[in-house]
mmCIF entry with sequence, helices, sheets and N, C-alpha, C, O atoms, coordinates in Angstrom:
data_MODEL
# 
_entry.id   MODEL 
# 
_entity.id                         1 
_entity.type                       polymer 
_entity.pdbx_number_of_molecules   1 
# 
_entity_poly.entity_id                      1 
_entity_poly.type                           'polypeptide(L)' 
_entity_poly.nstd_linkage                   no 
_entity_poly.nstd_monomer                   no 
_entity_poly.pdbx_seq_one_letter_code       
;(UNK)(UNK)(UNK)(UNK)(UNK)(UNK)(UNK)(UNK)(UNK)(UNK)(UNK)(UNK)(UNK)(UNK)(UNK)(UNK)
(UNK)(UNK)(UNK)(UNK)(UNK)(UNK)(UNK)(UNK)(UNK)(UNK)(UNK)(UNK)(UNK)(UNK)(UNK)(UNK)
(UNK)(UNK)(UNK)(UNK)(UNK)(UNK)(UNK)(UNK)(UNK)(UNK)(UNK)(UNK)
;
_entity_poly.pdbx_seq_one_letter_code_can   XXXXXXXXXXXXXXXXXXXXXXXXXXXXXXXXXXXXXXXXXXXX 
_entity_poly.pdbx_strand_id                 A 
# 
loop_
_entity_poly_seq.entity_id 
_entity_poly_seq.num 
_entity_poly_seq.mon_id 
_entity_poly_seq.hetero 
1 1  UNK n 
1 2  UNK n 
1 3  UNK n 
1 4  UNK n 
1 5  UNK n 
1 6  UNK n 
1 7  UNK n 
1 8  UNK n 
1 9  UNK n 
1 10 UNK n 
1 11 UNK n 
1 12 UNK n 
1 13 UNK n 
1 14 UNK n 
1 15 UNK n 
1 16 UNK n 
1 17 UNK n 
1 18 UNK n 
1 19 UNK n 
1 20 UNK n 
1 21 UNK n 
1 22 UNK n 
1 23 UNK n 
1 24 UNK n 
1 25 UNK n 
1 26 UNK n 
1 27 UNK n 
1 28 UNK n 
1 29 UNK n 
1 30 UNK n 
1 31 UNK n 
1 32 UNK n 
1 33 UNK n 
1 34 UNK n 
1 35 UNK n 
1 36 UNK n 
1 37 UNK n 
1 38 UNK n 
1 39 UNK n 
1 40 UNK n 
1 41 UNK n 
1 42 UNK n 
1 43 UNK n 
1 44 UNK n 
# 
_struct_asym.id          A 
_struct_asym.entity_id   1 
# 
loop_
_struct_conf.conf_type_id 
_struct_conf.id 
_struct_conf.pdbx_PDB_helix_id 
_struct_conf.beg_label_comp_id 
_struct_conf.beg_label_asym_id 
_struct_conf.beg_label_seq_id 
_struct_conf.pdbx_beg_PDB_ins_code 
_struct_conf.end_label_comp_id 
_struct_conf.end_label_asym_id 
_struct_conf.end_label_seq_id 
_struct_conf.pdbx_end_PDB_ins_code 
_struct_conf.beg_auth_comp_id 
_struct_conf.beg_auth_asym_id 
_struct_conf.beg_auth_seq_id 
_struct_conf.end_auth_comp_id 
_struct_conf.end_auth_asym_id 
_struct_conf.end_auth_seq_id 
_struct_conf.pdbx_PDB_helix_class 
_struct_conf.details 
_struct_conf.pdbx_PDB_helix_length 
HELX_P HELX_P1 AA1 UNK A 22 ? UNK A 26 ? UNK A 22 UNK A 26 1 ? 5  
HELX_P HELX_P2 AA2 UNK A 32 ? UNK A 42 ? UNK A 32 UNK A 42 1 ? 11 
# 
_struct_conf_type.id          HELX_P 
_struct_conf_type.criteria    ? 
_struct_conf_type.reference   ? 
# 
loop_
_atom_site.group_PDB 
_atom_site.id 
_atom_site.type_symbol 
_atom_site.label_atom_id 
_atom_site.label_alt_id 
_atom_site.label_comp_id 
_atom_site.label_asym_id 
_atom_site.label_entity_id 
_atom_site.label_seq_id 
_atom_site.pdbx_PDB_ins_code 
_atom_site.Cartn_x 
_atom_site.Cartn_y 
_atom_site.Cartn_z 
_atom_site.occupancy 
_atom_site.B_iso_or_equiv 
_atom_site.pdbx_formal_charge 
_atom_site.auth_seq_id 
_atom_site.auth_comp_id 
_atom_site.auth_asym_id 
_atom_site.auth_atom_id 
_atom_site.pdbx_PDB_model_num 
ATOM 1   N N  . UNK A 1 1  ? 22.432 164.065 227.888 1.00 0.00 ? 1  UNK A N  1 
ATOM 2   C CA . UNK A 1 1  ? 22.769 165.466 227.766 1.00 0.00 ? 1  UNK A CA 1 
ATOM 3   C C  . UNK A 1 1  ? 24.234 165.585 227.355 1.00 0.00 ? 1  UNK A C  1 
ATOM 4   O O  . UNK A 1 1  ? 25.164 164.946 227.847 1.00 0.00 ? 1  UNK A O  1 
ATOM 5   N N  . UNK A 1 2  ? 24.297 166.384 226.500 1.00 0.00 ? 2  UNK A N  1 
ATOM 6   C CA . UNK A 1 2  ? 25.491 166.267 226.239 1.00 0.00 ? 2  UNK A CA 1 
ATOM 7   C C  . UNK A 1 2  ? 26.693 167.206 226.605 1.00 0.00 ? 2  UNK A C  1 
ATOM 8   O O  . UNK A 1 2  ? 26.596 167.522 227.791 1.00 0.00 ? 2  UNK A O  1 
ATOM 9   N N  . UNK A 1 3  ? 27.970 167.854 225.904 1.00 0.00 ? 3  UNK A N  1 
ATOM 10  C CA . UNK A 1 3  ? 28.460 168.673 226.959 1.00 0.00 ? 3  UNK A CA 1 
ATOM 11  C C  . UNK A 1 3  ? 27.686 170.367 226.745 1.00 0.00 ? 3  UNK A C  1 
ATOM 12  O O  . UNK A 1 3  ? 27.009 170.833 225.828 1.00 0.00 ? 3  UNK A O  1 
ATOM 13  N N  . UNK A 1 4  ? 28.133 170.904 227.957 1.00 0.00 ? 4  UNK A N  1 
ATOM 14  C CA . UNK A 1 4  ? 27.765 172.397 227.869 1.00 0.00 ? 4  UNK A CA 1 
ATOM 15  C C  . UNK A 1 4  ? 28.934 173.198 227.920 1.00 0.00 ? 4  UNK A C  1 
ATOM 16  O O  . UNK A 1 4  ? 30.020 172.738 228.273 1.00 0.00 ? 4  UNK A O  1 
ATOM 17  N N  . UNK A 1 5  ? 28.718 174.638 227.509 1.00 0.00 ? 5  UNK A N  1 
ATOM 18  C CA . UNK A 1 5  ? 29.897 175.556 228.181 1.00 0.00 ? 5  UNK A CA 1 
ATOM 19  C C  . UNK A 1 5  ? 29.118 176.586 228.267 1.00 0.00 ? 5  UNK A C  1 
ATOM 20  O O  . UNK A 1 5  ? 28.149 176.878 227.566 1.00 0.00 ? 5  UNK A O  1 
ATOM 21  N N  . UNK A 1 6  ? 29.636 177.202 229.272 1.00 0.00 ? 6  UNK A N  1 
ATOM 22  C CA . UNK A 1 6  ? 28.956 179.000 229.811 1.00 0.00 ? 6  UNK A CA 1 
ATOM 23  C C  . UNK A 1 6  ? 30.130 179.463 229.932 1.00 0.00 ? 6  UNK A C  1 
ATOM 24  O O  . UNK A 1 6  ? 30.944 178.850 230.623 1.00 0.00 ? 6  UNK A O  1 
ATOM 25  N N  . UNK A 1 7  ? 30.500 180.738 229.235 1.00 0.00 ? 7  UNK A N  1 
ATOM 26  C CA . UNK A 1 7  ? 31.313 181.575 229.509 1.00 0.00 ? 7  UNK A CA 1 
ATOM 27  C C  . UNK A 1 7  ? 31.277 182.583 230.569 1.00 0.00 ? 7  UNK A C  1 
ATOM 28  O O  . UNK A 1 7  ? 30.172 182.598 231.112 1.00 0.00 ? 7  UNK A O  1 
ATOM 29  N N  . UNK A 1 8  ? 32.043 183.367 231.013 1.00 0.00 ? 8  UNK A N  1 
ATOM 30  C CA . UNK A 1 8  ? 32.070 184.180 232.051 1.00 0.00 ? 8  UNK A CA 1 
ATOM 31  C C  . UNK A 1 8  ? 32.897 184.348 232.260 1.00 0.00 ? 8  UNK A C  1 
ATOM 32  O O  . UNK A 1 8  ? 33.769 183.528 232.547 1.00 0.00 ? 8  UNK A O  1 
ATOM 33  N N  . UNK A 1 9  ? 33.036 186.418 232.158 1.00 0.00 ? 9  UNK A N  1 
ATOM 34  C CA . UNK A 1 9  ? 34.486 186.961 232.859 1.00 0.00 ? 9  UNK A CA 1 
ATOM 35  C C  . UNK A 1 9  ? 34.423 186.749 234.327 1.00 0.00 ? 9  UNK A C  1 
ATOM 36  O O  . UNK A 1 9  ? 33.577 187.294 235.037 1.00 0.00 ? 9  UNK A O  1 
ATOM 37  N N  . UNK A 1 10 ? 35.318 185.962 234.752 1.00 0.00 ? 10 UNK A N  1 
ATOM 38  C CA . UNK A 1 10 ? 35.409 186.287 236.543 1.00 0.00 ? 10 UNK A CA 1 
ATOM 39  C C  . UNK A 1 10 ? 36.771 186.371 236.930 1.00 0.00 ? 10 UNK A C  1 
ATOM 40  O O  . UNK A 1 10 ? 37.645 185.750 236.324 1.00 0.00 ? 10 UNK A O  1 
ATOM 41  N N  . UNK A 1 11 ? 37.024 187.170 237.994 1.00 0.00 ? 11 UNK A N  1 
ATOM 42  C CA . UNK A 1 11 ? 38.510 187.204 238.887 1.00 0.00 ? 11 UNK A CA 1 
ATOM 43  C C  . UNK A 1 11 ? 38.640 186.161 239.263 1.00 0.00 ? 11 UNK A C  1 
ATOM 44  O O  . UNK A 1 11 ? 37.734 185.383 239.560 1.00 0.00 ? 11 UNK A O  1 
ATOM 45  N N  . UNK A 1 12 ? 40.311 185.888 239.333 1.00 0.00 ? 12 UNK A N  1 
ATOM 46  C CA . UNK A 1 12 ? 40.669 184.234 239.718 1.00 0.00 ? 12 UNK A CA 1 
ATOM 47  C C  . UNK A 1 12 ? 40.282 184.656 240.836 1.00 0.00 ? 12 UNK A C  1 
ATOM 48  O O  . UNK A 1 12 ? 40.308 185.825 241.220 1.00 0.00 ? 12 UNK A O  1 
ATOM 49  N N  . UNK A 1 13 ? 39.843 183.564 241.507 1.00 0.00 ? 13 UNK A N  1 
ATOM 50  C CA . UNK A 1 13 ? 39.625 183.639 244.006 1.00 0.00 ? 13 UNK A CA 1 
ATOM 51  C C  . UNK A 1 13 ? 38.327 183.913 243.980 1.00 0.00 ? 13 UNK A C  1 
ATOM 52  O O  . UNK A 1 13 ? 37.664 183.391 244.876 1.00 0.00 ? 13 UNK A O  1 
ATOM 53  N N  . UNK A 1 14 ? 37.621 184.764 243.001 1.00 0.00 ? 14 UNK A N  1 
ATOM 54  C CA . UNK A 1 14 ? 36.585 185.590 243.220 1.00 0.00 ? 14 UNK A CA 1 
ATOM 55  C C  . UNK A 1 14 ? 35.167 185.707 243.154 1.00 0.00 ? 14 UNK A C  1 
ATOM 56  O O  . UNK A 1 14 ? 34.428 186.671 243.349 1.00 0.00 ? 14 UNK A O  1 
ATOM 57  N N  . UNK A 1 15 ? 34.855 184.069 242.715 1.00 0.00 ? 15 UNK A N  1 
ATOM 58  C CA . UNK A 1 15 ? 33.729 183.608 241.852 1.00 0.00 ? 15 UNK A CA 1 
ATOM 59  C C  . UNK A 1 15 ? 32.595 183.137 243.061 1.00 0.00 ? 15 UNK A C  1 
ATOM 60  O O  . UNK A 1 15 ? 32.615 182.459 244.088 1.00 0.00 ? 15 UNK A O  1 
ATOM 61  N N  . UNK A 1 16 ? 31.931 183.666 242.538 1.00 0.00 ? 16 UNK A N  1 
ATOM 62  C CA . UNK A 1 16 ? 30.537 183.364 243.977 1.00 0.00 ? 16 UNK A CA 1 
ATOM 63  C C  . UNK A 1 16 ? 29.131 182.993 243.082 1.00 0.00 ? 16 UNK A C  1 
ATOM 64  O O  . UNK A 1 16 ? 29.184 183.285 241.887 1.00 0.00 ? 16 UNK A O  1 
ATOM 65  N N  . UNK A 1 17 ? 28.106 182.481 243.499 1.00 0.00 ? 17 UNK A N  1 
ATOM 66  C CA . UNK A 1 17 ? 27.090 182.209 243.099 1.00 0.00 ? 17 UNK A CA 1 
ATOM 67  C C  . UNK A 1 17 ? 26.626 182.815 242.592 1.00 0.00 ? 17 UNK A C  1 
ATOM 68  O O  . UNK A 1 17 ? 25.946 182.365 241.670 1.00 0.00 ? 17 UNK A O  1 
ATOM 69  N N  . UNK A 1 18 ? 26.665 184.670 242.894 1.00 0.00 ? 18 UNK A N  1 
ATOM 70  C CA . UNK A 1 18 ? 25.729 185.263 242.257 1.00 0.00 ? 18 UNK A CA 1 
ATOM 71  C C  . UNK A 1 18 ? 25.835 185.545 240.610 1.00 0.00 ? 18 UNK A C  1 
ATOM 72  O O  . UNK A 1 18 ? 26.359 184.730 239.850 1.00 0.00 ? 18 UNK A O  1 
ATOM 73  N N  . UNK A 1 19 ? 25.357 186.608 240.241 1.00 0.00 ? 19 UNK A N  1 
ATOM 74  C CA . UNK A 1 19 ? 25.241 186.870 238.618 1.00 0.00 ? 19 UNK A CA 1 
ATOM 75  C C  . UNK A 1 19 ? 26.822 187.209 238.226 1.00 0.00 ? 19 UNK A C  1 
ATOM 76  O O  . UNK A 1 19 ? 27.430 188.049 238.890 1.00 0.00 ? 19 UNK A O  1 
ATOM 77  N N  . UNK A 1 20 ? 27.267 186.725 237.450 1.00 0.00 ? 20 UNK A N  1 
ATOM 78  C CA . UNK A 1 20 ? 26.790 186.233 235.990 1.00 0.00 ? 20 UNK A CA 1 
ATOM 79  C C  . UNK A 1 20 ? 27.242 184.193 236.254 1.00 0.00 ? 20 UNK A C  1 
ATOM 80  O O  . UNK A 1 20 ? 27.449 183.467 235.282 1.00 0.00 ? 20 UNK A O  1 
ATOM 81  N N  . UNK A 1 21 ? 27.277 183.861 237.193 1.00 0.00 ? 21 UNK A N  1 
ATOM 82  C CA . UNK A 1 21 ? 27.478 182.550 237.039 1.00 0.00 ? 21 UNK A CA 1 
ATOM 83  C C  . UNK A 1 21 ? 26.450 181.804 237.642 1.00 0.00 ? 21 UNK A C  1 
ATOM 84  O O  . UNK A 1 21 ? 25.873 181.067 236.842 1.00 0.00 ? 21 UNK A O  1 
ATOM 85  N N  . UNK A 1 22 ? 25.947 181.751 239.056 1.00 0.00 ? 22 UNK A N  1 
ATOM 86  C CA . UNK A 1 22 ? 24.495 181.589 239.095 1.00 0.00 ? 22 UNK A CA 1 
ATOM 87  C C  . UNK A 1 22 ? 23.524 181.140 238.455 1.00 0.00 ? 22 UNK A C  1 
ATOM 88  O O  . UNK A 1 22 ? 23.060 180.023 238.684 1.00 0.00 ? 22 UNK A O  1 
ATOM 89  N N  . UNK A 1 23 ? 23.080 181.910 237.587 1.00 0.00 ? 23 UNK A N  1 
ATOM 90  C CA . UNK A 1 23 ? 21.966 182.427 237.149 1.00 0.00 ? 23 UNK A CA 1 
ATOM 91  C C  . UNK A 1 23 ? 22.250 181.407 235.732 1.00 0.00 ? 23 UNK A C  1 
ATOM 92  O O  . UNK A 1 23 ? 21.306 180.867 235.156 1.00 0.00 ? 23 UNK A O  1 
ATOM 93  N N  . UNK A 1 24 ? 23.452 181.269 235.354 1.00 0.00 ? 24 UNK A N  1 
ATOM 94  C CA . UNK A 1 24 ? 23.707 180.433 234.034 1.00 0.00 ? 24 UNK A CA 1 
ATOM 95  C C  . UNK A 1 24 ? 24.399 178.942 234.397 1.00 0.00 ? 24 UNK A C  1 
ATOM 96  O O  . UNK A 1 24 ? 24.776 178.070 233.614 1.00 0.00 ? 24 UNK A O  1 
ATOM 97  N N  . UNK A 1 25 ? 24.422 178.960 235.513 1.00 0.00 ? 25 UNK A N  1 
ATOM 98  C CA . UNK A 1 25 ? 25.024 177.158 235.820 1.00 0.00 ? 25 UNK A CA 1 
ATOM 99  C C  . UNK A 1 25 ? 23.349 176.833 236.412 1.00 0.00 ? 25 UNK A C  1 
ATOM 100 O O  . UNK A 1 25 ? 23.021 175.667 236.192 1.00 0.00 ? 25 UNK A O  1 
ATOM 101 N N  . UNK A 1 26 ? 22.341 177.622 237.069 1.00 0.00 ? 26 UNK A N  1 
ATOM 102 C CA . UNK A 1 26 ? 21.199 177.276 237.478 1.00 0.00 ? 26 UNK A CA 1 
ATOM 103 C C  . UNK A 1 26 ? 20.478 176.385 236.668 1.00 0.00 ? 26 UNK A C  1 
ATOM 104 O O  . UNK A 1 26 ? 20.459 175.201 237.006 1.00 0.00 ? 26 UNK A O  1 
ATOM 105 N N  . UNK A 1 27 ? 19.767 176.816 235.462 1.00 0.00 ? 27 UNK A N  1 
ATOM 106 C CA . UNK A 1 27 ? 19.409 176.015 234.401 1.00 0.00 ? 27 UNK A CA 1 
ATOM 107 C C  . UNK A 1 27 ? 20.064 174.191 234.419 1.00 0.00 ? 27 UNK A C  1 
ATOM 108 O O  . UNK A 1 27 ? 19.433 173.134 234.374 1.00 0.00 ? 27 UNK A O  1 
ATOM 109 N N  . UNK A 1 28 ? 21.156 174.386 234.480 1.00 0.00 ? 28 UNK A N  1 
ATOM 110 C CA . UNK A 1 28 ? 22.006 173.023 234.032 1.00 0.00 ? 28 UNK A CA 1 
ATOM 111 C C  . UNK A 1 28 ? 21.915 172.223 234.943 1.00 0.00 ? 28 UNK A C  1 
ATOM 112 O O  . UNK A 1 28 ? 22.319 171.101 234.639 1.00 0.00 ? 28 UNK A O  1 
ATOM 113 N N  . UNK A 1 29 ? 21.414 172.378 236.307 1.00 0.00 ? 29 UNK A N  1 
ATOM 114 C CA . UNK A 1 29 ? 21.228 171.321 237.365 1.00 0.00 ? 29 UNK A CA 1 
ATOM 115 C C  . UNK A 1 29 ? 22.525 170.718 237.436 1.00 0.00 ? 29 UNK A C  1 
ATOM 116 O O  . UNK A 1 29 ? 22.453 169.490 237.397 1.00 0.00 ? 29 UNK A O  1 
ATOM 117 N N  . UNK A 1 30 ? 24.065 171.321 237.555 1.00 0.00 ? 30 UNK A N  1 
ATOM 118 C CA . UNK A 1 30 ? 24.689 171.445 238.331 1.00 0.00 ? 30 UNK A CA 1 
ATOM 119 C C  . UNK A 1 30 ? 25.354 171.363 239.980 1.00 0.00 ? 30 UNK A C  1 
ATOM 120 O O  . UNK A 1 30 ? 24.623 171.778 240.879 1.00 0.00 ? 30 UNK A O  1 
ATOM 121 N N  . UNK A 1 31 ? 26.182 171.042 240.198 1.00 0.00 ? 31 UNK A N  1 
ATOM 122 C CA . UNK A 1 31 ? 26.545 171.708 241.800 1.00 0.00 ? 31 UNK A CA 1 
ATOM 123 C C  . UNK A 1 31 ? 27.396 173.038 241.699 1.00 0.00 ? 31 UNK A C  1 
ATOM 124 O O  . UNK A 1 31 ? 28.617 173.197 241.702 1.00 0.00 ? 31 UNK A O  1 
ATOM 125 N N  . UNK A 1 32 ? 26.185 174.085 241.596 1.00 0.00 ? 32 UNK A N  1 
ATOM 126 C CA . UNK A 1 32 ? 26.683 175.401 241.737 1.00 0.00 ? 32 UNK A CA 1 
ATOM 127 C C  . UNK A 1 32 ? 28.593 175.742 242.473 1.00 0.00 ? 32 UNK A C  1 
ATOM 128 O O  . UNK A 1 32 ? 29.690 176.141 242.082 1.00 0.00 ? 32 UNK A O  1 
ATOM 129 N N  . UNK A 1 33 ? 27.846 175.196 243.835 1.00 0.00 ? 33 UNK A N  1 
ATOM 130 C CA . UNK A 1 33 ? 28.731 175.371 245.059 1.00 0.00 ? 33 UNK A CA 1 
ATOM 131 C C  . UNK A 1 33 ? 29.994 174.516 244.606 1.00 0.00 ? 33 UNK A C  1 
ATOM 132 O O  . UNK A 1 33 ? 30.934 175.307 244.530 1.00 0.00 ? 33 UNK A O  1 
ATOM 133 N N  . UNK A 1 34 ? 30.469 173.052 244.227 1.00 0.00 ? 34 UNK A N  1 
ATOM 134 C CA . UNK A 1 34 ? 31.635 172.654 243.916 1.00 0.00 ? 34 UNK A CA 1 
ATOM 135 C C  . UNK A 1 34 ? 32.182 173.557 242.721 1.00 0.00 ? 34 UNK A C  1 
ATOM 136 O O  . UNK A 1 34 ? 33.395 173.760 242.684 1.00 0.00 ? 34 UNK A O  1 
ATOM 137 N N  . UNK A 1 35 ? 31.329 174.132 241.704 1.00 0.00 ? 35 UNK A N  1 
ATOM 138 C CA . UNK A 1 35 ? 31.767 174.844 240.902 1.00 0.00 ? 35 UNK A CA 1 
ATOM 139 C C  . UNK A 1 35 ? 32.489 175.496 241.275 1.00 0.00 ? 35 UNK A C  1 
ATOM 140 O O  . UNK A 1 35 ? 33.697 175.296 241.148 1.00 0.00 ? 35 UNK A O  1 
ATOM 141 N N  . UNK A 1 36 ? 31.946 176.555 241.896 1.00 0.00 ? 36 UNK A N  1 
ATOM 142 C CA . UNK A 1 36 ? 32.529 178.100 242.505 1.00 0.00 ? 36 UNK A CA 1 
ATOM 143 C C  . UNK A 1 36 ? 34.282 177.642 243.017 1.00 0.00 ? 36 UNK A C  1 
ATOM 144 O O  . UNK A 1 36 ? 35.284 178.211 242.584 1.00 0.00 ? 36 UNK A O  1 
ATOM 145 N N  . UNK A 1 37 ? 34.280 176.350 244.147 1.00 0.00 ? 37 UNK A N  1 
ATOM 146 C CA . UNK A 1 37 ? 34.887 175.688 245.093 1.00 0.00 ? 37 UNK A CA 1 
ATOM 147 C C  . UNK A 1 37 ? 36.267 176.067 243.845 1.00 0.00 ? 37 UNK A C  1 
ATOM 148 O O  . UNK A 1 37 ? 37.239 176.821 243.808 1.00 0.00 ? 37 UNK A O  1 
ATOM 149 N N  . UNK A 1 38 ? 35.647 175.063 242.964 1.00 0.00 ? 38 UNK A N  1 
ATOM 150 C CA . UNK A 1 38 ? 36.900 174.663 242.004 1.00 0.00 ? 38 UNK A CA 1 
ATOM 151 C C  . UNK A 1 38 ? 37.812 175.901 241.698 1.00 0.00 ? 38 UNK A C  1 
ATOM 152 O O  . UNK A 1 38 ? 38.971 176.133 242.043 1.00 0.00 ? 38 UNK A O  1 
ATOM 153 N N  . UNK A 1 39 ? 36.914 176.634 240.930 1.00 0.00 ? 39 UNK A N  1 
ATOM 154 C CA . UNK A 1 39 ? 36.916 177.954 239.865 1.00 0.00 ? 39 UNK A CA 1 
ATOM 155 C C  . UNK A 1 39 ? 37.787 178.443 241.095 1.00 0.00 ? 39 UNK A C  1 
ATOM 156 O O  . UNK A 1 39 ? 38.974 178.468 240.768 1.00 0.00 ? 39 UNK A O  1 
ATOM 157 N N  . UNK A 1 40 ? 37.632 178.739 242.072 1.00 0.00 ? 40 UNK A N  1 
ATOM 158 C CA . UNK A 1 40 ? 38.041 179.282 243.294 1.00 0.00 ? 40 UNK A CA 1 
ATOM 159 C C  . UNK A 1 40 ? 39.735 179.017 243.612 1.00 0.00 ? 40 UNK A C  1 
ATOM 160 O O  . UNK A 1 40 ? 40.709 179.700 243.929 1.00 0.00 ? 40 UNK A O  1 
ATOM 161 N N  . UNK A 1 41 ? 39.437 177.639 243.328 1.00 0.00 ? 41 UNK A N  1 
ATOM 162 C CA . UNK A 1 41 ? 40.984 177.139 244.249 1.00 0.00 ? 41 UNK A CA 1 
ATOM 163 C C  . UNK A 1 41 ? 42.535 177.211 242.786 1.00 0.00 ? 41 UNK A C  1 
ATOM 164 O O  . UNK A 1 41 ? 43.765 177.274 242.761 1.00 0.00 ? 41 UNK A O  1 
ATOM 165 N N  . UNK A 1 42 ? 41.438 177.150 241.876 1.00 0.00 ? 42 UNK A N  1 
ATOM 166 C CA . UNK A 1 42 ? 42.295 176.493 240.364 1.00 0.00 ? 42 UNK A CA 1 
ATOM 167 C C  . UNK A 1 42 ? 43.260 177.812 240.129 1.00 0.00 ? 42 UNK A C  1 
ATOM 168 O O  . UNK A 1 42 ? 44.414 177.882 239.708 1.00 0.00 ? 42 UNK A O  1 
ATOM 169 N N  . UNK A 1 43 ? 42.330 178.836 240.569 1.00 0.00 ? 43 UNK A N  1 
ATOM 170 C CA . UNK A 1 43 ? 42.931 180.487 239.917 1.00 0.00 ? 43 UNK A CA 1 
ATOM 171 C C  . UNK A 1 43 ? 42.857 181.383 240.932 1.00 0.00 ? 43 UNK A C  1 
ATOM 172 O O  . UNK A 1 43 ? 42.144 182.384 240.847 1.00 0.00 ? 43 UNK A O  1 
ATOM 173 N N  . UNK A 1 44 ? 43.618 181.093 242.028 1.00 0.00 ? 44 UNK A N  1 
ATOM 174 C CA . UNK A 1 44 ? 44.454 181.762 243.258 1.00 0.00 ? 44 UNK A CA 1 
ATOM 175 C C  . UNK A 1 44 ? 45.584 182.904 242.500 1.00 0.00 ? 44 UNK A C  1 
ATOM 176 O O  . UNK A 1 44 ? 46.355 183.564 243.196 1.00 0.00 ? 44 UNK A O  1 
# 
């Protein structure tokens, strides 16, 4: 597989599972949850 990208407006701190990121990292068999973690800590 090769690489992916999903875009998405989100607030830095603010990013949670639900829609619009969810629903588009779901498909990709991902770790939702380290995602969010990251997205989370990177853009305080």
């Amino acid at each position: 597989m090769g690489k992916q990208t999903v875009e998405a407006l989100i607030e830095g701190g603010k990013a949670t599972a639900a829609p619009p990121l969810g629903p588009a990292l779901g498909p990709l068999g991902v770790n939702i949850g380290q995602i969010i973690a990251d997205i989370n800590c990177r853009f305080l």
